[in-house]
C-alpha positions as CSV (number, residue, x, y, z in Angstrom):
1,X,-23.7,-39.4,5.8
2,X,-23.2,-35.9,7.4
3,X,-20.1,-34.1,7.6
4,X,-19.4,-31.6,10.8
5,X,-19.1,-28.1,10.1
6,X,-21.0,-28.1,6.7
7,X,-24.4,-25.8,7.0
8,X,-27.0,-28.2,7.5
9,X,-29.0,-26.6,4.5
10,X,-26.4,-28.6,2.3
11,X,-28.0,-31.7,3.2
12,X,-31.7,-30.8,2.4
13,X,-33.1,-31.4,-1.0
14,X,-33.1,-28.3,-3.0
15,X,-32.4,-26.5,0.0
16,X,-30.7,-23.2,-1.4
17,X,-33.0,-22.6,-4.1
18,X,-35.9,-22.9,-1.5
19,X,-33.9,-20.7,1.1
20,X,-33.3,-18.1,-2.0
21,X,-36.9,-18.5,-3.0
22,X,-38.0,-18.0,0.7
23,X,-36.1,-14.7,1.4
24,X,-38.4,-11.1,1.3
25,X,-38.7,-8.8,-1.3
26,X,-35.8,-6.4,-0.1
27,X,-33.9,-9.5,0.4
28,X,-34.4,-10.9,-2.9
29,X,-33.8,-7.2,-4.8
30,X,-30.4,-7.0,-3.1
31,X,-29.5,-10.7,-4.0
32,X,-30.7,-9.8,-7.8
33,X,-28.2,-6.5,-7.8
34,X,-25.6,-8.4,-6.4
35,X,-26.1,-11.2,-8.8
36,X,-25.7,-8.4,-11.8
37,X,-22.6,-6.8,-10.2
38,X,-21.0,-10.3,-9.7
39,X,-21.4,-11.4,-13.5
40,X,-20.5,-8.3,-14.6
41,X,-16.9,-8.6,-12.4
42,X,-16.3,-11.6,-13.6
43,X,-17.3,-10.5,-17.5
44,X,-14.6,-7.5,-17.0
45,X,-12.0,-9.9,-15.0
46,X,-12.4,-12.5,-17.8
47,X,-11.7,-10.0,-21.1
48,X,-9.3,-8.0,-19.5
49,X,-6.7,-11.1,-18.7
50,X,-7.4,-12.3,-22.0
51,X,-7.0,-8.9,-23.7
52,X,-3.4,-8.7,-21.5
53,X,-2.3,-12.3,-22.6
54,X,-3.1,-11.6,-26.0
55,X,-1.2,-8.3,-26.1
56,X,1.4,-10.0,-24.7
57,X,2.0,-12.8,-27.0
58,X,1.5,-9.6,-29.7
59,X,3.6,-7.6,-28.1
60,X,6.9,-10.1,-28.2
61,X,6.5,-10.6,-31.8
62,X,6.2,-6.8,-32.7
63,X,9.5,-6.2,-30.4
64,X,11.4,-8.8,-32.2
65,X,10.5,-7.2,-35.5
66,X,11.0,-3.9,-34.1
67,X,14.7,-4.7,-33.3
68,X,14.8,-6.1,-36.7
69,X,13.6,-3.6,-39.0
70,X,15.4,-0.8,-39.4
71,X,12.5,1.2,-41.8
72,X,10.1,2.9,-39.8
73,X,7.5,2.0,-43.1
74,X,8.2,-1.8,-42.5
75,X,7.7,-1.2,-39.0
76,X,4.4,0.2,-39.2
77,X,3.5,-2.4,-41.6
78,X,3.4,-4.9,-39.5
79,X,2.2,-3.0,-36.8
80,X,-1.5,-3.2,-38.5
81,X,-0.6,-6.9,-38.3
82,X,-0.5,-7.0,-34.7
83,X,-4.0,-4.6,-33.5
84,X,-3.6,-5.6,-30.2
85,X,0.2,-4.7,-29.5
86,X,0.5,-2.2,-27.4
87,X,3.8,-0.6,-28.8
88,X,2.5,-1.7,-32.8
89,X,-0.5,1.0,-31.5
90,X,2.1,3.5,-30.6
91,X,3.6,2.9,-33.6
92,X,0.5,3.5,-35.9
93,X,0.0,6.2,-33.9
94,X,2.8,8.4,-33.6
95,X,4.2,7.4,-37.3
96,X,1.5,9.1,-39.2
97,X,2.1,12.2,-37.2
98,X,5.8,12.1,-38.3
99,X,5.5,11.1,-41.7
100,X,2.7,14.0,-42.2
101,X,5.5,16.7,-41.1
102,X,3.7,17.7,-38.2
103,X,6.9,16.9,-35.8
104,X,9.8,19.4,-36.1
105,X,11.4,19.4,-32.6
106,X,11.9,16.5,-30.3
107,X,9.8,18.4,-27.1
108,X,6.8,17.9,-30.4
109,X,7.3,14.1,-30.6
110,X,7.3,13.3,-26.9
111,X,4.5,15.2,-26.6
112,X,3.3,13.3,-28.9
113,X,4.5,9.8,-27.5
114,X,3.1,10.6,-24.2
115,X,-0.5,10.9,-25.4
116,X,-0.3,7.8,-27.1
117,X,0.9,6.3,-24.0
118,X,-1.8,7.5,-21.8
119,X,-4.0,6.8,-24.6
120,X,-3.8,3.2,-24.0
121,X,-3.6,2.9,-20.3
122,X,-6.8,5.3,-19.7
123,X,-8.2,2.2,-22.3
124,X,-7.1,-0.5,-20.1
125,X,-8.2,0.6,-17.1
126,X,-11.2,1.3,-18.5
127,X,-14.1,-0.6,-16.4
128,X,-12.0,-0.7,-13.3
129,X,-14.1,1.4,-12.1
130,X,-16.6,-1.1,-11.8
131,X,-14.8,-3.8,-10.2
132,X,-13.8,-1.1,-7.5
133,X,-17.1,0.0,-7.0
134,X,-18.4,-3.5,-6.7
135,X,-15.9,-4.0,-4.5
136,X,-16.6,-1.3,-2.1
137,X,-20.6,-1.4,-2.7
138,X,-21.4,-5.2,-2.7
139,X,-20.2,-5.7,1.3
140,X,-22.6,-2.9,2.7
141,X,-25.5,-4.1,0.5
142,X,-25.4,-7.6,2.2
143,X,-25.1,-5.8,5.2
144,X,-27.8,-3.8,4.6
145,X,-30.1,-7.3,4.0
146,X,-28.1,-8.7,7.4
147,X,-29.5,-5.9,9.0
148,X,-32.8,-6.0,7.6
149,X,-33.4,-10.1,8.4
150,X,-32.1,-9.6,11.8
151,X,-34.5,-6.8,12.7
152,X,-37.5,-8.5,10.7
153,X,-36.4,-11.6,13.5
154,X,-37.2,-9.7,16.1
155,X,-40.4,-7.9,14.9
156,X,-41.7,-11.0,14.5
157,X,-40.5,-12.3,17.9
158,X,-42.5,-9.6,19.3
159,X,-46.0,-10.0,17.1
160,X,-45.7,-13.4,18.3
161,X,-44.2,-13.3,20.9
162,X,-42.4,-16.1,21.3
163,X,-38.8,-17.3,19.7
164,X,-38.4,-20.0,18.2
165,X,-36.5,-21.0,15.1
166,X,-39.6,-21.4,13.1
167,X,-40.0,-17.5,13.9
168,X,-36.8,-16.4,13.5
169,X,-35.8,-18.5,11.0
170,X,-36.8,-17.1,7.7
171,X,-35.2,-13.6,9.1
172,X,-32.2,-14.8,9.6
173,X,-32.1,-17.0,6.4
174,X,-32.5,-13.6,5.0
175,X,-29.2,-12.0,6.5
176,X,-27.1,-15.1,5.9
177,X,-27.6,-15.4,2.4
178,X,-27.6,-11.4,1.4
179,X,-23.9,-11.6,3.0
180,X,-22.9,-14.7,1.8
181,X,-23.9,-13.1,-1.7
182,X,-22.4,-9.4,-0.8
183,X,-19.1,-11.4,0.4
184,X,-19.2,-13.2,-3.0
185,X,-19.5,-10.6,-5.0
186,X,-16.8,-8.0,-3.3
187,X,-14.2,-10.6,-3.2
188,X,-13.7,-11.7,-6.6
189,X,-14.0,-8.0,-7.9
190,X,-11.2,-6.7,-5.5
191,X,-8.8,-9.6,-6.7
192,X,-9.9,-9.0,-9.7
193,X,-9.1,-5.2,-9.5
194,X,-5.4,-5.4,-8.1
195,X,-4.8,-8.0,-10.7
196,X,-5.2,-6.5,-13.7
197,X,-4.6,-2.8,-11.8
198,X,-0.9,-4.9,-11.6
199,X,-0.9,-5.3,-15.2
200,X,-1.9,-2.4,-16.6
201,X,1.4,-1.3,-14.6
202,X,3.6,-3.9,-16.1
203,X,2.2,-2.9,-19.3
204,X,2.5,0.7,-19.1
205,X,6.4,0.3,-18.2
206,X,7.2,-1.8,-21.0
207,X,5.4,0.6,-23.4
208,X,7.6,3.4,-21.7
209,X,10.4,1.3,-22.1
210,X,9.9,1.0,-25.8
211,X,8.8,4.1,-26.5
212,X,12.9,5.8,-25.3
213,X,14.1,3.4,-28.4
214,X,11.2,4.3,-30.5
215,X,12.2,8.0,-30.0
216,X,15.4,7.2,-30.8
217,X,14.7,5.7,-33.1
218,X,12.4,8.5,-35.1
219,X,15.7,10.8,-34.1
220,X,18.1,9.1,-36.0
221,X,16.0,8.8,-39.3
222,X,15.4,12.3,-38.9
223,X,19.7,13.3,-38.5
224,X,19.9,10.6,-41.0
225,X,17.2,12.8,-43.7
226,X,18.9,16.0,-42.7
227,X,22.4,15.0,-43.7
228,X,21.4,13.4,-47.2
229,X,20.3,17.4,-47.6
């Protein structure tokens, strides 16, 4: 039974594969680089929501024991209980700086606060740079094999001089596919990219967010050390 407006490739018996078997050399490079970018997108897309849904189960825990404790020790206790919190990580961070002595002023400890910070958002958007780049690279590479199967079409249009499908066709097959591949590889990585771009955001304000009480905090076990002096 055929079905209008499905390609009619669909309906012949191993069809794509021969089609992808059937394409050039250039052809088939381009649809190999694109294949590459395309699992590596969805490898990056795939770990990073996970790593964000983890962190954020993580990171409800750590805030309830946060508001909890009242011991900065405890605190950081169970911040090595929860590695992939992103305020336990501030936490671990920024306590052994304070308990060393190495913070005397409060201008010190924000400093101090706003390198862990950036610390863990230059980590999460680590390999976003690849999803954008796939993004922006993956469209003019099946361009570039639309343009070459179009222009091997009518090279051989005019050794043969005549034009026909069976001349044409394998040219053509070979733009089709290289910008069905580009087109499938560029839009997944630029959902992909705003997603997780969107929660490295979200994350990155909640970690401000806790970081005023942390300070706070630090401050008041400090006032709190100075006046049992």
């Amino acid at each position: 039974m055929m079905f209008d407006g499905l390609p009619v490739f669909m309906f012949m018996s191993g069809s794509f594969s021969e089609l992808i078997a059937n394409t050039g050399v250039l052809a088939k490079t381009i649809l190999a680089v694109l294949l590459v970018l395309s699992v590596v997108s969805w490898t990056i897309i795939f770990e990073k929501v996970k790593f964000f849904r983890r962190a954020g189960r993580q990171s409800e825990k750590f805030r309830k024991a946060f508001e909890k404790e009242k011991s900065l020790r405890t605190i950081a206790g169970k911040a090595d209980k929860l590695p992939d919190a992103p305020e336990a990580a501030l936490v671990r961070a920024v306590s052994g700086v304070v308990d060393s002595g190495e913070v005397r002023d409060p201008a010190n400890l924000d400093r101090y606060i706003d390198s862990g910070i950036e610390t863990q958002v230059a980590e999460w958007e680590s390999y976003l740079i690849f999803l954008s780049t796939t993004a922006t690279v993956s469209p003019f590479l099946g361009l570039l094999g639309t343009v070459w199967g179009i222009m091997s079409s009518f090279l051989s249009m005019g050794v043969r001089g005549s034009a026909n499908l069976y001349v044409i066709g394998p040219g053509i097959a070979d733009a089709l596919i290289t910008t069905i591949f580009g087109l499938g590889a560029a839009i997944p990585a630029v959902i992909g990219y705003n997603y997780i771009l969107r929660m490295v955001k979200r994350k990155e304000d909640d970690l401000t967010s806790f970081s005023v009480r942390f300070r706070v905090r630090i401050l008041e076990r400090r006032y709190q050390e100075l006046e049992e002096r």
